[in-house]
Each structure stands twice: as C-alpha cells, then as structure tokens.
N, C-alpha and C positions, 0 to 999 in steps of 0.2 A: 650382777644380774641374779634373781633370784628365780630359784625353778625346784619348784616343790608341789607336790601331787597334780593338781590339774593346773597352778598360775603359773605364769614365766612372766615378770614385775622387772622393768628398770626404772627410773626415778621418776619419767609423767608418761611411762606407756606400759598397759596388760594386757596377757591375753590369759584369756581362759579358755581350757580345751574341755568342753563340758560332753559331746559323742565323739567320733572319729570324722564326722561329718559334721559338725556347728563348731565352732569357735567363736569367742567371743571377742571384740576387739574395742580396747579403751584408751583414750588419751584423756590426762589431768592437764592442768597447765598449772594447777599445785601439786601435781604430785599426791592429790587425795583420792581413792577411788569410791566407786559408790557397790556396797554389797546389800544393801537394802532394794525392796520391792521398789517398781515404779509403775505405772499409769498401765504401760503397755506388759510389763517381764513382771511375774510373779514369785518364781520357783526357778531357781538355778543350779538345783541337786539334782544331777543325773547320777546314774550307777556309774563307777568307777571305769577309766578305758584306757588301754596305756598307749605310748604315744613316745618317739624318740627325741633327742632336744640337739641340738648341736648349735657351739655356740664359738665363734672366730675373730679376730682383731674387728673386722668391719661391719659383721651380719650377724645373725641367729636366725636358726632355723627348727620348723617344730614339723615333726613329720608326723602322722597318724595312717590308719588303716587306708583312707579315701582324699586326704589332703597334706599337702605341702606349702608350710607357711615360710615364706621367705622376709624380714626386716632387716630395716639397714639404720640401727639405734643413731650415728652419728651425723645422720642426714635429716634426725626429727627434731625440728627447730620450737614449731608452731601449730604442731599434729599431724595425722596421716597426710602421706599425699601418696599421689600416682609413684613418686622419685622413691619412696622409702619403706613401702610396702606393698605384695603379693601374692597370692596365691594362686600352684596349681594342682589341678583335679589330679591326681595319680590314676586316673583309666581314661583308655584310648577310645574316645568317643567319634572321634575321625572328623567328623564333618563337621567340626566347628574348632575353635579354637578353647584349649580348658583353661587359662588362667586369665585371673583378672586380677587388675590392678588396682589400688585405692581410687573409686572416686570414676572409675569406668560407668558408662551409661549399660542401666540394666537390658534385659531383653528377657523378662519372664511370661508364664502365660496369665497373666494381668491377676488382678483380685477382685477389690469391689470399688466403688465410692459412696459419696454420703447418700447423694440423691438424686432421684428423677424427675423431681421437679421440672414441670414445662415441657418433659423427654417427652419427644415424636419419631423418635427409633434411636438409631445405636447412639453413647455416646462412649467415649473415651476412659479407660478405667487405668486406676494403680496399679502397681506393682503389685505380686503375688511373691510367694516364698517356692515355686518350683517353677524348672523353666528347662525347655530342653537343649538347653545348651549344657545343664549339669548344676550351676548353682544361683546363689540367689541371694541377696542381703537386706535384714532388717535395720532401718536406723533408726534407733529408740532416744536419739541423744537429746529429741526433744521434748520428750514425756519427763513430768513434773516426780520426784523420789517421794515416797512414805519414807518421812521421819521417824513418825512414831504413828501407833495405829489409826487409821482414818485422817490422817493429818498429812499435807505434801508439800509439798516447797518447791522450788524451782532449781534448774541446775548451775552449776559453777558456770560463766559465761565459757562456751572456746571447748568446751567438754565435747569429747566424741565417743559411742558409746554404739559401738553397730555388731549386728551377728550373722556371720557367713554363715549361708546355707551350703552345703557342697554334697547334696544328696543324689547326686547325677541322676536317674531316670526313677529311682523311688520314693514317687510323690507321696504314699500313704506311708511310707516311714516319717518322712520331711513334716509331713501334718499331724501325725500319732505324738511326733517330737516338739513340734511349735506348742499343741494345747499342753505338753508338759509344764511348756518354758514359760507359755501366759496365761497359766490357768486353763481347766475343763469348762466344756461348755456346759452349763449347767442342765438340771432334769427340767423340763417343761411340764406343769400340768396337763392331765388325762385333757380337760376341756380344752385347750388349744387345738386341739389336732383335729375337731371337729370343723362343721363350717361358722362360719362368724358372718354375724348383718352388721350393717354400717352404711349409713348415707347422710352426706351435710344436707340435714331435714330439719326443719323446726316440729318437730313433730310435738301434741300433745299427748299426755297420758295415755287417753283414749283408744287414740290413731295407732298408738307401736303395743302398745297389748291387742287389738283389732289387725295389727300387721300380724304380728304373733302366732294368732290364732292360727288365721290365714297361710303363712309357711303350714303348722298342724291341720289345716283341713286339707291341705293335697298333697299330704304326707311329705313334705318336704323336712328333713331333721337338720335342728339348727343349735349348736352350740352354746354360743357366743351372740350377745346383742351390745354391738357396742354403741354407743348415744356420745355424736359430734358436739358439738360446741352449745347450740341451742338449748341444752340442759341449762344451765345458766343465765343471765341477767343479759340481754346483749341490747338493748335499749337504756342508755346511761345519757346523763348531762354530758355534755361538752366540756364540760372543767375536768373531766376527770381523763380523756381521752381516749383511749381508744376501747372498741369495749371486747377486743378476744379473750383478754385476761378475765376470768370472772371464778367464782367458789360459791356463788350464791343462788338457791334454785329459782326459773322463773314461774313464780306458780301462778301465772297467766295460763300456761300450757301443764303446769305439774303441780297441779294445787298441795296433792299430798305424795311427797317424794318416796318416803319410807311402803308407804301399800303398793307403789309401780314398783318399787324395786324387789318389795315381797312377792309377788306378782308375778313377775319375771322370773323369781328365784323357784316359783310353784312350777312353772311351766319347762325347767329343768334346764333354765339358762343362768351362765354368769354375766355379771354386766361389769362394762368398764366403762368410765367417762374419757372423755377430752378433754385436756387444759393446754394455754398455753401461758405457761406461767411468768413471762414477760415482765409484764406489765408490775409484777406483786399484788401487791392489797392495797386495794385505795377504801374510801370513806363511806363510799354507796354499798362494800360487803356486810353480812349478817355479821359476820364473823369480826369486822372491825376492832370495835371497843376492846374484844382481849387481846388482839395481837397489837392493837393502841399500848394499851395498858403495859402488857409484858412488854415493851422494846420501848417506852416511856417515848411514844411518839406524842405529841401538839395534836389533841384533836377538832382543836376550836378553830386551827388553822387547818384542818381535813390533812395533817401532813402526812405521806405516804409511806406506807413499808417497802422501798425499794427490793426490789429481788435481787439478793446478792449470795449467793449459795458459800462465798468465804467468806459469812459471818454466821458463827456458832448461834447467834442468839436468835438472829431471822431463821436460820436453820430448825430449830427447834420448832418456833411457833409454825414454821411451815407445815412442817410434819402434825406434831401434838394438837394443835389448836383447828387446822385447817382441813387437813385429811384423814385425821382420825376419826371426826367425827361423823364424817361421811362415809368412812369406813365400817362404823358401827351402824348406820342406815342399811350399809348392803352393799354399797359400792365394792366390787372383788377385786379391780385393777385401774390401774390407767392409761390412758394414752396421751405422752407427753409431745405434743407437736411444737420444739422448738424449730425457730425458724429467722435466728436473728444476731446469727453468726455467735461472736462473743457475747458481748452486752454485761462484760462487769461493771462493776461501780468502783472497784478498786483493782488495780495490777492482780490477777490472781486464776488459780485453775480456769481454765476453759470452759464457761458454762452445759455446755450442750454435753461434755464427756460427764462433769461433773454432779449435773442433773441424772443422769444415767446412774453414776455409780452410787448416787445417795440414796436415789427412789429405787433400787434397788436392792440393796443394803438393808433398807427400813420395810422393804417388803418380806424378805427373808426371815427377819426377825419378828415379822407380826401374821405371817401365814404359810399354814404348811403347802400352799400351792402359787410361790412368789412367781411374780409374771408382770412384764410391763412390757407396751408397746413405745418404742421412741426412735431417732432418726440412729444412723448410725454417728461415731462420733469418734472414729479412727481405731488404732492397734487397740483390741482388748474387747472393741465393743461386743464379740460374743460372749463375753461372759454377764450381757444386761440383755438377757434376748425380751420380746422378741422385734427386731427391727422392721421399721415400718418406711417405702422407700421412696412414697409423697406420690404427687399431683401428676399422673403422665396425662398424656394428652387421648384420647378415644380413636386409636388408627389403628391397621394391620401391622404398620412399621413400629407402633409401639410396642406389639404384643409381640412381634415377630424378635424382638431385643428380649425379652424377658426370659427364655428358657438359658438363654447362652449365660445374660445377665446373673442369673440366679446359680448355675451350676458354676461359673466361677468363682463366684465368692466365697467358696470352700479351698480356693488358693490362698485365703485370708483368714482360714480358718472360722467364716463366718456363716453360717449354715442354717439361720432362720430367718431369713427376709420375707416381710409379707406385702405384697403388691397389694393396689388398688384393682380387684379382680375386675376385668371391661374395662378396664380404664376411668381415671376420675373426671372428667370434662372437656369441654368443645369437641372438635371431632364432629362424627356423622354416624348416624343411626344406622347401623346392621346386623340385625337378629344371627346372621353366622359367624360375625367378628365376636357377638358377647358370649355363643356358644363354646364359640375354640378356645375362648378367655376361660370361659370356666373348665372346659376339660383340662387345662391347663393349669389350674388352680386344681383342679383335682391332685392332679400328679407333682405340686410344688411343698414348700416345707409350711404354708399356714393359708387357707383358704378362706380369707376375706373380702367378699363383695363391697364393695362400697363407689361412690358417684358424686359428683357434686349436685348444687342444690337444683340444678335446670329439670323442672317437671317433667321432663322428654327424656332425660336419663336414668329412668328406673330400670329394675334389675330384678323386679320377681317376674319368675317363669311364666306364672299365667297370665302374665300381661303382651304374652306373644305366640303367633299363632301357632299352628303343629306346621311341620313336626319338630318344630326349635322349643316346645315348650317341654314335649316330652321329653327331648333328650338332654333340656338344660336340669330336667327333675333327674333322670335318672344318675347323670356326673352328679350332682350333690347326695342324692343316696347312695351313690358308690364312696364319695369321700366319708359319708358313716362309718359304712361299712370295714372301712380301710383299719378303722381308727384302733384295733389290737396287733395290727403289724406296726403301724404307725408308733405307734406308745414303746414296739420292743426296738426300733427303729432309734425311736429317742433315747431309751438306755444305754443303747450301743453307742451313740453319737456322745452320751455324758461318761460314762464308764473307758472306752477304747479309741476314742477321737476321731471316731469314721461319720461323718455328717450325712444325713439322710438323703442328698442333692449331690452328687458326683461327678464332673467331666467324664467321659469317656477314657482321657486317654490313663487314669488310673488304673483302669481294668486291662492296659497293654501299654505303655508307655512306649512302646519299641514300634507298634506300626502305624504307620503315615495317616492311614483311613481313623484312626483315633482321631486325629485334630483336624479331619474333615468335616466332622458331624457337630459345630460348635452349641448345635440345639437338642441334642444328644444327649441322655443323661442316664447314670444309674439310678436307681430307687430304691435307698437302702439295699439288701444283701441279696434278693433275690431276681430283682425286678429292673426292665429298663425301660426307658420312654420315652418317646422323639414326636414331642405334640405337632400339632399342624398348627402353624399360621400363617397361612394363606386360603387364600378364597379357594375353592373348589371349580373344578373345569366344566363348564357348560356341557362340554360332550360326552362326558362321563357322569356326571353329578357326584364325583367323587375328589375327597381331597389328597395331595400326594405330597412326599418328602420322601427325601435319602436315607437309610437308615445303613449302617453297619453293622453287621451280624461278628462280634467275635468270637474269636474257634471255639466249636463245640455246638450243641443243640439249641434255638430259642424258638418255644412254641407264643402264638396269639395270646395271649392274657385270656380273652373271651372265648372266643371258639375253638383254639384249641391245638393249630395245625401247626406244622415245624418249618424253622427254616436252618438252613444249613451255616454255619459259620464261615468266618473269612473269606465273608462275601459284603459287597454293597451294592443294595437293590432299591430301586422306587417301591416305598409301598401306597397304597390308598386305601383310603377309607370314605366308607359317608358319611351323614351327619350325625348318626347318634356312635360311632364309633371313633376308638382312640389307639393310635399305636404303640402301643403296651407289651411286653415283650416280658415270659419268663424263662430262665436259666435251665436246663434239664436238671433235673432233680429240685427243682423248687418248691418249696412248703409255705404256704400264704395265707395264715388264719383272715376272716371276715366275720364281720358281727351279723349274723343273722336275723336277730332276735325281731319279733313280731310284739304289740308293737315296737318302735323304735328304741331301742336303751337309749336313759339319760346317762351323757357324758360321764356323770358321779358315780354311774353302778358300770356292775360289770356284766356282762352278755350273758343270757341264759342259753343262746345258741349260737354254736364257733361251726363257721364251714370252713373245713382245710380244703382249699383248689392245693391239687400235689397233681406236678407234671414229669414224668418218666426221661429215660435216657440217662440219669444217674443217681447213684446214692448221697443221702446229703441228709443233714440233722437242724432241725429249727426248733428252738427255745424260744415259746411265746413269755413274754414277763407283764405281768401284772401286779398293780402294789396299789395297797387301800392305808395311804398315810405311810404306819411305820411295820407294816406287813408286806410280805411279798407271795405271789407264788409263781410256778413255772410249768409250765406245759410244756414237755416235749414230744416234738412226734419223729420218729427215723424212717427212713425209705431205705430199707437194701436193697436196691437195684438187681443185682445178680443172684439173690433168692427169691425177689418180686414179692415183700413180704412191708408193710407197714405195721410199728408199732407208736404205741401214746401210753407217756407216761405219763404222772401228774404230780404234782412237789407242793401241797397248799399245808404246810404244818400250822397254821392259824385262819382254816378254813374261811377264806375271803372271796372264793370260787363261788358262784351261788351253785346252793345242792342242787339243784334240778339240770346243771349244765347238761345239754348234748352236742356231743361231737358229729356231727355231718359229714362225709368227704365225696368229694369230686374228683376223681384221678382221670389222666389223661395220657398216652402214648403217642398222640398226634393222630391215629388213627380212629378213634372214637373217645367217649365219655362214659365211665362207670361210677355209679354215684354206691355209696353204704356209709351207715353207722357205726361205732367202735367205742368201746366203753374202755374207760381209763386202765391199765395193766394189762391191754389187751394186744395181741397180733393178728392182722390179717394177711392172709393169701390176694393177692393182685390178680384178678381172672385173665385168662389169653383174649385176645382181642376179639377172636371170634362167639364170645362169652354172649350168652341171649341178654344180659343184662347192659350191655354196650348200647349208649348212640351213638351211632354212627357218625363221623366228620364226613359229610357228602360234599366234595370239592367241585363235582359237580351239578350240583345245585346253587352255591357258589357261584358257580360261572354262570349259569341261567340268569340268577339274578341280578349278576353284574350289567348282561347283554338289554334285560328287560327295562333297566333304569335308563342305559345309552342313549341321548341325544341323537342317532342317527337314521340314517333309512334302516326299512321293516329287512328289505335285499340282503344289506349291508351285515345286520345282523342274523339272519340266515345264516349266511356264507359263515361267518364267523362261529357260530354253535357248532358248524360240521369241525371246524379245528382240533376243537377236545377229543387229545386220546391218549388216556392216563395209563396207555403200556407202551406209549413210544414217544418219549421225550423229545429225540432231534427232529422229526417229522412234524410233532405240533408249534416248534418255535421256526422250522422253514415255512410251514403253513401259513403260522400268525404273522410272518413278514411280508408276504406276498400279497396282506389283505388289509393292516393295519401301521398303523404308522400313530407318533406321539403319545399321547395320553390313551388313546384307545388301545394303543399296543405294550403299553407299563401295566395297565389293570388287567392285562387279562395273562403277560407275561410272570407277572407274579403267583399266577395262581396257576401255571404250569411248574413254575421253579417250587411251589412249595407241594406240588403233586409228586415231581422225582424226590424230594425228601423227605416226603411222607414214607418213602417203600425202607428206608433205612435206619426210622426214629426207633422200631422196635424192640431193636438188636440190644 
C-alpha cells in the first residue's frame, strides 16, 4: 500500500484526502488513475491537512479531523461496494445516523436540474453537495477527462471516481470547497444585472427600437434586449427541414442589421441573439459557400454541415466564419437554446455541456465582458453562466416553485439561473401573478422578462391598468437601482464562493425554522427576501407569507421598522410592496442617478440606505475593464459615527460622484450627505431632521383598505396601543380572527420591537 502526502494507492483503488472534510474515492480496473481535469473537477490542490493512516492484515483506515474512512482492500474484486467500503462522520449529530456506506441512497437538500420546460409547479430535483444528515457525495465518474488542453476523451469503462462530502452542518464551507475543486464561478458583466427584454416575437426593426423607446418614455430602464429566434430566416423550403436553426438575417423584418443593432447599442443596450444550433448550416444560409468551401462540403448536392461540436474543423467554421461576423455587426452575446438531448453525429462529448464550454471559452477569449445564456448541462455548468431554465407554464404554482427552485441551486454550486419572468406560455391572464413574478425577479440572480409568441402575453407595464402598472414600473426601477450591490455581490460570488441566492438554512444550519422557509432566501451579504406567490386575501387586500427572522435585528428594506429575531411571523404586504428584509448594520449602495445610468458607466449618484442596531463594513467594488475601485463605508454602532472611504487609484468613479445616505434605527429616517475621507455623527432619534416611522399610521392604512364592515373597523382602530403590548394582542383576539388578525398582529409585534432596536 502506498501512503504518501495526501494518496493512500493499492493496485486499482485511491483515495485522496484533499480537506479533513472531502476525500476523494477512486477505483481503476487497470490500475491507471486519472490526475488530470475533467468535465465536472478542475483543481485538486487544496492546502496541505494531516490526516492519520492505519493500516492491518484486512482493512485500512484513514482518519482525519471530521472523517473516518474505513476499506476492506481484500473484498474489492470489481470496485466499491456497500461490503468493502465506509465512512463515518466523527461528530455526534444524534438524530440521524453518521456513516455511510458505498452506494447508500443520498438524502441531501437537493440542487438543481436541467430544466423547467412545460413545469406548472414543483418538480423533483438532484442531489446537492450539503445535507443535514452531515455529508454528501459527488460522482464524477461519468464526466469525460482533458487529455490535453481543450481536448477530452472518455473514461476507462468500470472507472469509479466520486468525492465525499462530510462537511456536517457547514454548508458555506462545503460550497467555498466545491468551487475550489470545480472551478470559480466566473465574474458576470456590469450589464447582466440589470433588467433584460425578451419575447418569442417576430418583431421588425421598426417595432423593437419603437418598443425601445417606449420602456425610455415611462422611464422604465432596461439593460439587455435580447431578440428570439425571429432574427433569422424562419420561412425555408421543405428540403431543408426544419427552420429553428438559422445564422441568416430576415431582412423582410431587419432590412439593415448592423443600424438596429447600432441603434440598440445608442440607446445604452447590449444585444444578444438566439440560436438553436441543431440543425448546423444548410444551403439556404448567407454564410454557406465558405463554411461549403472550408469543410470541402458537395454544394451542387446542397450537402449539409452537420453540427458536430467533436470535430475540429466544423468547430472552427462555426465559430470564425458564422459568429464572428455577427459579432463584428454588434451582436454582444448569445442565447444557445439547446433542446435535443445529445444529437452527436459521432460517439463523443455531450453536446449540450460541450456547446457550453466552447461558446464559452471562445467568448472569453474575444471579449472583455464574456456572457452567454444556455440550458444548464450538469456538474460544472457554473462556470458558463448564465443559465437559462426554459418554457414554464403561466400559473401561481409555477412561480410559487421558483424562489425555492432558485435558491437551491447554490447546493450545486449554481448561482445564476435566469427564469422566464411571468412565465413563458399557456396559462391565464393575471396582472397580480405577473406583478409578483417580476418583484421576484427583482430579488433573483438575472431579471429577464420574456413570453411566448401569444399576442395576450405581453409583459410591458403600461399595457395594464394601475395600480399593477405603477408597481410593475417601480420593481424594475428598483432592480436598476440595485445594480452597485448587485456587481459587489457578483465579486463576492467569483472571488469567495458565496452565490448571490442563498437557502436560509446557511445562515443557521442548526435551527429547524431554517428549512421551513423553502422560499426563503439571503440576497447577497446584507439582505433577505421571502417573495409572495400567492394571491392576495380579498379581506385584506394584502399578500402574506411566513417568514423567519434569525437572531438579531431585521428592519423592512422600505420603510424602515424592525423585527425581532428568532421568531417566525406572517407577514403582508400589498401590491406595490415586497418582503425585503435588512440585517442590523446593513450598508446597501443604490444607483441614484437621474436620468437613468447606462449599465456601461458608473453612477453619478450612490444612496447608502444603512440600517442601525450594529456595526458592520461594506465594500462597494466597481471595475471599468482592467480598473478597479472601492468604496467603503463603516458604521460604528457604539460611537454612532459613519465613515466613507474611497480607493479609485485610476480614477474610474465619475468626478461629480455624491454620496446620499438614508440611515434608519427603526424608529424614523435621517437622510445627509458625506463626502469621501469623511465622518459623521448619527443624530439621536429625537433629532428635527428625522422622519418619523408612524406605525400608527400604518395601522390606519391597513384598516382603510380592509374588505369589511365600517363597525368592524371601528372597533378594530380602538385596539392600537403602542405602550401596552399584552392588551393590544388580547384586544386583537376578541375582535379578529385569520388574515384580518396576521395583518394587524404584525404591526403590534413590530411596535414592541421598535422600543428596543435603539440600544
């Protein structure tokens, strides 16, 4: 047996102890192991860990800090099995059992899958790498090895090739460690983060710069304009079959391609196409004759350039001949909707991963802001973001799926999915289903509207009445807004491995009420959010969910007021409001600026919202290409003093920045200015320049919207009485019941925690 630094090798089995927590587990059936990259595992260089070995006539044994591996080398005939290999957790987790044996059925808290295609609510997802039983297993044995660069091959048949997780309740270690082992998730461009259009529309020229405008006449700010399938040729002969594959523009609707897309580029959007590259090149493209030529295709016989991504030489003209030159028009990115499982032409890589990693790859290398939209296409796929998660169906039970859906797939380490915002087709028309969809999208990792081609599912604002149109304007001016947390968000997510979309139970691993909130999520470092998808109660006119507060202060994102921790409460809201939750001491730059800043520049106006109850330091990060700078702002809580400092040594800040700030105790709002190397003093609450949080007014307003008799509410306003807590919740029971008694109970619960947010 060999056991040197991190391997212990007998003739067709390895392990590698790469933390005190992963191991790696190999079986040859030559006896060859594999130390090169594969599909899914990148990087297998962790820092150094020691680890004891023991080794006896029958077994060996590798012990580390958090794991105990037990083999039984004389019982491995034909590779792992349940008979011949082990491991247990070394802590007392109690209420489950810690070891598992080769080949046990997992139970972690799931990951992701490819797609939602056709989804009308929950479906069924994979494995994830954390689970609260304690560990958890990847099996890579069936991802393709790099030979040699960009080049893969397949495995030795009978090959086993899997890595225990044994991170017991510390998922953000277990996740910091996966994007080690499969690579970081990459930096996303400034412009993703904004909002992005998109609808399977035949639109011409005309009509999407006339839509255009349109978002900029009711000030809606919009990113990203991305153009479905229609850009291309989709009226073809019958010989040629089917027509989604296409590279060729139709200038029935886009006479001149290059001015729409300058156009767009004026109006301070990038553009991305759709393809679905299927099909290849057939005889009807522009492009034809040189990808004919270079691949020495028959063009008398119209013969095709099959699309086969494992061959070098299709590869090439795909790239060079087909998207390049489209690239030089203006085209910024793509959107690859494979949709056709495999589809090689020869035994060879999986097209759908492989489409990924090329277009990709060739992005990287031809622009400093690489980005593609595509399906996902298993272990690794974060590192082609950003994932796009198909066709759901238009119901509350689809969008009701989508918070859970999303925030677990950072169990997979996959932390950019971008929905079909409102859903993409069939379904039924409701201006407060496509509301909640987009507050939803506000608060998700990429905010893209989009719809199928049904003239009844449109998606601009002012195509529906008030008050759904105001409030569908102002969630899309808030995701603008968002877009300088958003960007430091994303740093953090490529830099430190912490994904912008979080489960709850990261934030507490240890309490129950974590994995009760599955729609529940962090928002990046400061922020949490438990959107609504559900209808709103006729008696109320207010929408409500569960939320969990854990320990410590979270005031309203918007207005301001606190709620107490290690609690879980109904909250509501109406319809232009979102239940948005920030941390005490939270620091949250927003783009100000008037008008709108284009995605490409940087803000001339930052408003920091900073919320009190503790100290805490936020680094906002900004980078123009191969520049960086940093903004910090600190809150000392217990001197009540905020400072901002500024870090731009290749001045990329624009000079005229000002700094804005909003601070909050839960008790009112104090708004000032602050100029960079500066400190201010925090006024006491009773300060003339405070607004005031009037909870009861609040309450008035809750009573005034209520569905019920004028009596009923009467009685109900005497209830309020914000110096005596038990009286007003004996009050409120003697009078209300169900939804009438959540809406008005929580706005007593956050009256008693208002008297203690100031300490």
């Amino acid at each position: 047996m060999v056991n040197s630094n991190k391997l212990i090798q007998g003739s067709k089995f390895r392990f590698t102890v790469l933390t005190p927590y992963l191991i790696r587990l190999e079986y040859s059936p030559s006896g060859e192991f594999v130390d090169c990259p594969t599909q899914a595992v990148v990087n297998r260089v962790f820092p150094k860990c020691d680890y004891d070995y023991i080794e006896t006539a029958d077994r060996i044994e590798i012990i580390t800090e958090a794991l105990r591996l037990f083999c039984f080398p004389q019982r491995i005939q034909n590779g792992f099995t349940a008979d011949n290999l082990f491991i247990d957790l070394r802590a007392d987790l109690s209420d489950y059992n810690g070891r598992w044996h080769f080949g046990d059925q997992l139970n972690t808290l799931k990951g992701t899958i490819a797609t939602l295609d056709q989804a009308d609510g929950a479906l069924p997802l994979d494995e994830g790498i954390v689970s609260r039983n304690g560990f958890s297993v990847l099996d890579d044995s069936s991802s393709w090895v790099e030979s040699e660069p960009q080049r893969f091959q397949p495995r030795e048949a009978g090959y086993q090739d899997l890595y225990f997780f044994g991170y017991l309740h510390n998922y953000r270690l277990a996740l910091v460690d996966y994007y080690h082992l499969t690579g970081p998730a990459p930096l996303l461009p400034r412009f993703a983060l904004g909002n992005w259009w998109s609808r399977f529309w035949a639109y011409s020229a005309q009509e999407l710069l006339e839509l255009m405008d349109q978002f900029d006449d009711y000030q809606i700010p919009l990113s990203v304009c991305l153009i479905d399938m229609d850009w291309h040729l989709r009226e073809v002969d019958s010989r040629f079959g089917s027509s989604w594959t296409g590279y060729t523009w139709n200038r029935d609707l886009i006479p001149d391609p290059r001015r729409l897309l300058t156009q767009l580029h004026k109006r301070g959007l990038k553009v991305g196409l759709n393809v679905h590259p299927a099909d290849g090149v057939r005889a009807f493209e522009e492009v034809y004759p040189q990808v004919a030529k270079q691949l020495q295709l028959n063009q008398e016989l119209e013969q095709p350039a099959l699309f086969d991504l494992n061959d070098p030489q299709f590869v090439d003209a795909y790239f060079n001949l087909i998207h390049k030159p489209l690239e030089k028009m203006g085209v910024d990115f793509w959107w690859l909707d494979w949709q056709q499982g495999d589809g090689n032409i020869t035994s060879g890589l999986e097209s759908n991963w492989n489409l990924n990693y090329l277009h990709y790859l060739y992005a990287q290398k031809n622009s400093q802001s690489a980005l593609i939209l595509s399906r996902y296409a298993g272990l690794g796929s974060h590192r082609f973001p950003v994932g796009f998660s198909g066709d759901t169906i238009i119901t509350w039970e689809s969008l009701a799926f989508q918070p859970y859906f999303t925030a677990t797939a950072a169990n997979i380490g996959f932390g950019w999915w971008s929905h079909d915002i409102g859903g993409h087709m069939q379904g039924y028309h409701d201006p407060e289903l496509l509301l909640r969809w987009l507050q939803f999208g506000v608060f998700s990792p990429i905010n893209r509207m989009h719809s199928s081609d049904n003239p009844f599912t449109q998606k601009y604002p002012w195509a529906f009445r008030q008050p759904f149109q105001s409030a569908m304007k102002e969630a899309l001016v808030l995701r603008h807004q968002l877009i300088p947390y958003l960007y430091t968000m994303n740093v953090s997510h490529h830099e430190f491995g912490l994904p912008l979309v979080l489960p709850m139970y990261y934030s507490d691993p240890d309490s129950d009420f974590a994995y009760s909130v599955p729609n529940q999520y962090t928002f990046g470092s400061e922020m949490m959010v438990a959107p609504l998808t559900s209808k709103q109660n006729q008696e109320t006119q207010l929408g409500q969910t569960e939320v969990w507060f854990p320990d410590g202060v979270w005031f309203d994102f918007f207005k301001g007021y606190g709620y107490s921790g290690g609690n879980k409460i109904r909250v509501l809201r109406g319809l232009s409001e979102i239940p948005v939750f920030a941390k005490a001491g939270a620091i949250i730059p927003l783009d100000h600026s008037e008008p709108f800043t284009k995605t490409s520049e940087l803000p001339e106006i930052i408003t920091w919202k900073i919320f009190g109850g503790a100290s805490n330091t936020f680094v906002l990060v900004e980078d123009d290409h191969n520049s960086r700078a940093k903004t910090q702002v600190t809150l000392d809580w217990k001197s009540r003093t905020i400072k901002l400092q500024v870090e731009d040594p290749n001045h990329i800040i624009p000079a005229q920045r000002q700094h804005n700030f909003s601070f909050t105790d839960g008790k009112g709002w104090y708004k000032f200015q602050l100029l960079a190397g500066h400190t201010k003093n925090l006024p006491a609450n009773q300060n003339k320049e405070f607004e005031v949080i009037d909870l009861y007014r609040e309450w008035f307003n809750r009573l005034q919207n209520f569905q019920i008799g004028y009596e009923a509410k009467r009685e109900l306003l005497t209830v309020w009485d914000k110096n005596n807590f038990t009286a007003s919740i004996v009050a409120l029971r003697n009078l209300a019941q169900g939804e009438v008694y959540d809406a008005l109970f929580e706005l007593i619960y956050i009256n008693q925690n208002t008297k203690g947010n100031n300490g």
